[in-house]
C-alpha positions in Angstrom: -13.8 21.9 4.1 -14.3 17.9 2.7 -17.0 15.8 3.7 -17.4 12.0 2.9 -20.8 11.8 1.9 -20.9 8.0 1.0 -19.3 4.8 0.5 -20.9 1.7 -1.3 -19.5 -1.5 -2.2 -21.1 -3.2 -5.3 -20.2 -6.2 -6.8 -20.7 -6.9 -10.4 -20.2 -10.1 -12.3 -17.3 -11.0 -10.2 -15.3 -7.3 -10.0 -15.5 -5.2 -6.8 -17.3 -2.0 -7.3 -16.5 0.8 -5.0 -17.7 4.4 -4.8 -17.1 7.3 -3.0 -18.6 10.9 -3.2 -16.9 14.0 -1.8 -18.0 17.5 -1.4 -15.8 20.6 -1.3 -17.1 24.2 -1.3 -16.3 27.5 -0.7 -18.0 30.8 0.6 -17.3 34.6 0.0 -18.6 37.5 2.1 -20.6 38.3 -0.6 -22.7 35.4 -0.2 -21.5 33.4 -3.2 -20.0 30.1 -3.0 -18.3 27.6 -5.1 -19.1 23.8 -4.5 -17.5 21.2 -5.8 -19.0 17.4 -5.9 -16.8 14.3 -7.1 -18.2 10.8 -7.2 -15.6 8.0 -8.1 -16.4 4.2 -8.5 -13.1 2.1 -8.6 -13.6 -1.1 -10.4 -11.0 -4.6 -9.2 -10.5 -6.7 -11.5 -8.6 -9.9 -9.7 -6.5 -12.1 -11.7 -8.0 -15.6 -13.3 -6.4 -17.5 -10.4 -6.0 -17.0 -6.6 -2.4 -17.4 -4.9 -0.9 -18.2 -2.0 2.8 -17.4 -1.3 4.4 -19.8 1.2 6.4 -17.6 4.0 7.6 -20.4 5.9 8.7 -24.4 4.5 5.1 -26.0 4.7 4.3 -29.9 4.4 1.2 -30.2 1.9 -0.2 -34.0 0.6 -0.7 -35.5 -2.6 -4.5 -34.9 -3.4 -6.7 -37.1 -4.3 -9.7 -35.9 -5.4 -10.6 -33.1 -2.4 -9.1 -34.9 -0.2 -5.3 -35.4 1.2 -3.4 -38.3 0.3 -2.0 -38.2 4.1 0.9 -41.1 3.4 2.4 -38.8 0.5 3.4 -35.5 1.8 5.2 -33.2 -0.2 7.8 -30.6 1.0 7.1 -26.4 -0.2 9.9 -24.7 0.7 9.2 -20.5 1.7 8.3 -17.8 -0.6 7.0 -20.0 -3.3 4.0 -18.8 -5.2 1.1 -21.3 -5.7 -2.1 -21.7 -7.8 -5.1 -22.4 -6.3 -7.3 -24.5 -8.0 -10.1 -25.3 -5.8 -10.8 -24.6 -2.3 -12.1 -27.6 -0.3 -12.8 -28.6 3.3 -10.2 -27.6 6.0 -7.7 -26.6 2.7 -6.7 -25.8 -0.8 -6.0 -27.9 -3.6 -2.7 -26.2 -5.6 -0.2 -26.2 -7.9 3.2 -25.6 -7.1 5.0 -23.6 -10.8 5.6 -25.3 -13.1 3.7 -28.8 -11.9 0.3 -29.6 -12.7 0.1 -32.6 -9.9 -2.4 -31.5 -6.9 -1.5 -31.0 -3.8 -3.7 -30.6 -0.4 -2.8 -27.8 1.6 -4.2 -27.1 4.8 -5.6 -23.6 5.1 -3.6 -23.1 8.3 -2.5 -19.4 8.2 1.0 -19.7 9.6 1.9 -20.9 6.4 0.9 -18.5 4.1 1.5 -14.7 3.7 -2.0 -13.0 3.9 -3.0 -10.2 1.7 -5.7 -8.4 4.0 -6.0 -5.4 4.1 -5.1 -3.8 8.0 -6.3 -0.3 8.2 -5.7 1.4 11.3 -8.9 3.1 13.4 -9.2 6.9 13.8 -8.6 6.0 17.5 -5.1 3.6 16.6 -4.3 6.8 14.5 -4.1 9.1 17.0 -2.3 6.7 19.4 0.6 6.1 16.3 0.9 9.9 16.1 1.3 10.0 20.0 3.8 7.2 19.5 5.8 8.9 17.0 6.5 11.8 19.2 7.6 10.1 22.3 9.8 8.6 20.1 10.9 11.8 18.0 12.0 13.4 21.6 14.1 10.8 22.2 16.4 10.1 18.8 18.0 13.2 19.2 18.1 17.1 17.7 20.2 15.6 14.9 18.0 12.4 13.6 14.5 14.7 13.6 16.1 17.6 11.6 17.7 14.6 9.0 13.7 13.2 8.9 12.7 16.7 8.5 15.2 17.2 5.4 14.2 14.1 3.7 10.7 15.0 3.9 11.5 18.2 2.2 13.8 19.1 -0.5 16.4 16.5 0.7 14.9 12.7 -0.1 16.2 12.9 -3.8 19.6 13.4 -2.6 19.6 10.8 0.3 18.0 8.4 -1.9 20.1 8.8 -4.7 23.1 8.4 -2.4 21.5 5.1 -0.8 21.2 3.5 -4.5 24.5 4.9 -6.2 26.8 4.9 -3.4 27.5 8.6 -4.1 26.9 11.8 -2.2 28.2 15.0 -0.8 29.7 14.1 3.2 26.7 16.3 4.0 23.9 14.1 2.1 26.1 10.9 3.8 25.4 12.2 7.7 21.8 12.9 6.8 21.1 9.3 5.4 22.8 7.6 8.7 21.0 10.1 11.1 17.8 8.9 9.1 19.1 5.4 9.5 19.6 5.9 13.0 16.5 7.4 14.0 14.1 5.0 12.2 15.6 1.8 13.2 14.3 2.8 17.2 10.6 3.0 15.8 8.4 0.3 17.5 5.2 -0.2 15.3 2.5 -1.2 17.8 -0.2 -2.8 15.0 -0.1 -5.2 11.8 -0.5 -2.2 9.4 -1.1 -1.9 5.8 0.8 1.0 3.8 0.1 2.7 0.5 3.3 3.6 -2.1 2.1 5.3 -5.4 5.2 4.6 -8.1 5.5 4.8 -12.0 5.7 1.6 -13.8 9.7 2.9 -14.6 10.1 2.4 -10.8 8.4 -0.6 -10.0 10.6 -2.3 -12.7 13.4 -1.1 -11.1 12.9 -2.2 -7.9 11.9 -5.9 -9.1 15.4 -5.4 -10.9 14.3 -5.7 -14.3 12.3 -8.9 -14.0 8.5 -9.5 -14.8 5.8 -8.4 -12.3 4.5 -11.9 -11.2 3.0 -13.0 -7.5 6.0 -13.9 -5.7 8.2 -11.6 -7.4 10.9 -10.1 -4.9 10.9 -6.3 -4.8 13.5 -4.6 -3.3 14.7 -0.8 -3.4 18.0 0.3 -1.9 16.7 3.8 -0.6 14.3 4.5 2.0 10.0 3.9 0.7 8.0 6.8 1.7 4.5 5.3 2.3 1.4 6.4 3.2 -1.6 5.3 5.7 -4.0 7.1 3.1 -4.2 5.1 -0.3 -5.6 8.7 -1.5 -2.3 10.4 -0.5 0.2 7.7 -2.2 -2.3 7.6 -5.7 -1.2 11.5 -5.4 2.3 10.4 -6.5 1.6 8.6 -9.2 -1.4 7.1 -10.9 0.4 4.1 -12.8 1.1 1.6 -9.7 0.0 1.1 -6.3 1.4 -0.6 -4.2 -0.6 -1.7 -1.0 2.3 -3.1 1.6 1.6 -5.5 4.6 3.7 -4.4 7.4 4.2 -6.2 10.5 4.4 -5.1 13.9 7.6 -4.3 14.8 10.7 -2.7 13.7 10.7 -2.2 10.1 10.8 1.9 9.7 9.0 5.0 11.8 5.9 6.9 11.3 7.0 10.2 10.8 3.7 12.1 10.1 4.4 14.3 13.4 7.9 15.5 12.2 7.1 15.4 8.4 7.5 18.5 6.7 4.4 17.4 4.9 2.3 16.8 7.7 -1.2 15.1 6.8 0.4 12.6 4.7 0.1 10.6 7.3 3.8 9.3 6.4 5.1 5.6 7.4 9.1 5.6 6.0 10.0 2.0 5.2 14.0 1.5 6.4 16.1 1.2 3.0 16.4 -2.2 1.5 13.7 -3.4 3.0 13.3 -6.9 0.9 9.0 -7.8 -0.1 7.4 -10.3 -2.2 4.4 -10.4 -4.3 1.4 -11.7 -3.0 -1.3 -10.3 -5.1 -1.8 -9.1 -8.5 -5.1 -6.7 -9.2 -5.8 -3.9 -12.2 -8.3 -1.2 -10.6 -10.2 0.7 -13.5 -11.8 4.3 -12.0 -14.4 6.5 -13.4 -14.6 9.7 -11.6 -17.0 12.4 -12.2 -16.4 16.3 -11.0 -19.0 18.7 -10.6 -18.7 22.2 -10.1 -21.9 24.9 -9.0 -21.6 28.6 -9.0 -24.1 29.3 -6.3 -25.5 33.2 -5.9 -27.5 34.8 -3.4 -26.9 33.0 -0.3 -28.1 29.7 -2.0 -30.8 30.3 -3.2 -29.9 30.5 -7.2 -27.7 27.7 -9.1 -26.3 30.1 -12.3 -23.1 27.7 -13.3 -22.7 23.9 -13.6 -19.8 22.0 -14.9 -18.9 18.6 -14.9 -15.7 17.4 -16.0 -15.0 13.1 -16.5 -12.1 11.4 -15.8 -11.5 8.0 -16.6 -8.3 5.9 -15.6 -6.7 2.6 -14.6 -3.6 1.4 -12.2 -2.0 -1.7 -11.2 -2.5 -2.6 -7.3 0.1 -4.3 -6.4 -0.3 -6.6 -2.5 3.0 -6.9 -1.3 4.4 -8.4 2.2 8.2 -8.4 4.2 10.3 -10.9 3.0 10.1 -13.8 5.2 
């Protein structure tokens, strides 16, 4: 059994501070039990500057001062990274790369990528699982057992014959039956996504250029993500990436079909094109303490506590405009 006991948000000279604390235990006929407490307190550290990324061709003004110059506007074409410098009445004051001159942008959110957070409700939850098997029972026999293969032992394969070009005629028909199946996935919600990758990978997939907000990041294969940041940290404590997903078509929440279930699995369709829009490092302390407790409770005889400290990059990343 795991129960939440607590969550508390503390900030601290400018760096989010959040803790958790989770109890497990165990029981035995002889009236023993094991319990096990961890408390972790994750520690963001944001960058010196805030960004915005353009995701559409914006009209921003010479600034003077705080305020806009409005007889000298400036075109920003899409997907262009810029440097916040101060935020003022009804806008921003930024940079564009490379430029120091100020320009006045208004803080009009159709213009700008945003890099909230959308977590889903128990309740939207249990609706997405619901959608996922309406649509499982219509893709066809063929498409749920491919889904159920990648999930398994298969994904290595599939993937590896999405990024090379090479695989068995088996691997081949399992890939295009995942293809198939995915692309007929309505999402119903904005929802934000978790992928836990090695630095090895992330480099990859930004094909072998610096990590920088606006970066493009691309992978060929499909991206296995998670609804549970906990789940995708599982797979690798080195990068997290935390992915902005619009409603819509852009992959299939297979949690219901998953060999895996639990992992509350969203599989991003292969190729899927994102950009940088945030840049954080997360240092964690986490504490684990173990209690041998006899007699029914009522004597402590063993205590333990083991420390873990750690850090990772998070990584905010939206769909390519």
């Amino acid at each position: 059994m795991l129960r939440k006991l607590g969550l508390s948000l503390i900030i601290i000279g400018g760096v989010l501070t959040i803790g958790t604390k989770n109890v497990n235990a165990a029981s035995f006929a002889s009236g023993d039990a094991i319990v096990s407490m961890t408390t972790r307190n994750n520690y963001i550290h944001d960058s010196k500057y805030r960004y915005l990324v353009t995701k559409k061709n914006a009209i921003a003004y010479k600034a003077i001062g705080k305020a806009p110059d409005y007889t000298a506007s400036v075109s920003i074409n899409k997907n262009v990274p810029l440097t916040v410098r101060q935020t003022v009445e009804g806008g921003h004051i930024v940079t564009e790369p490379q430029s120091t001159d100020k320009l006045f942008l208004s803080n009009d959110k159709q213009f700008v990528y945003s890099s909230d957070v959308k977590s889903l409700s128990k309740k939207q939850i249990k609706v997405l699982a619901k959608d996922s098997k309406k649509w499982s029972s219509k893709i066809g026999k063929k498409s749920v057992q491919a889904v159920g293969y990648y999930t398994g032992d298969g994904y290595e394969k599939i993937n590896g014959y999405l990024r090379n070009g090479k695989g068995q005629k088996k691997v081949v028909k399992k890939a295009q039956l995942v293809q198939k199946g995915i692309s007929k996935f309505k999402l119903r919600y904005n929802t934000t996504v978790y992928r836990g990758i090695s630095n090895k990978g992330l480099k990859l997939s930004l094909n072998n250029r610096r990590l920088s907000v606006g970066s493009i990041y691309q992978d060929k294969a499909f991206s296995s993500t998670s609804l549970s940041k906990q789940v995708a940290l599982g797979f690798s404590s080195q990068c997290l990436l935390r992915i902005n997903i619009p409603a819509g078509f852009h992959g299939a929440y297979i949690d219901p079909i998953s060999k895996n279930k639990g992992e509350k699995e969203y599989l991003l369709k292969e190729g899927q094109k994102l950009i940088v829009t945030k840049i954080q490092k997360v240092s964690y302390t986490e504490a684990t303490k173990m209690y041998l407790i006899k007699n029914k409770g009522s004597k402590v005889v063993q205590h333990t506590t083991n420390n873990v400290k750690g850090n990772y990059k998070l990584i905010t990343l939206n769909l390519l405009n």
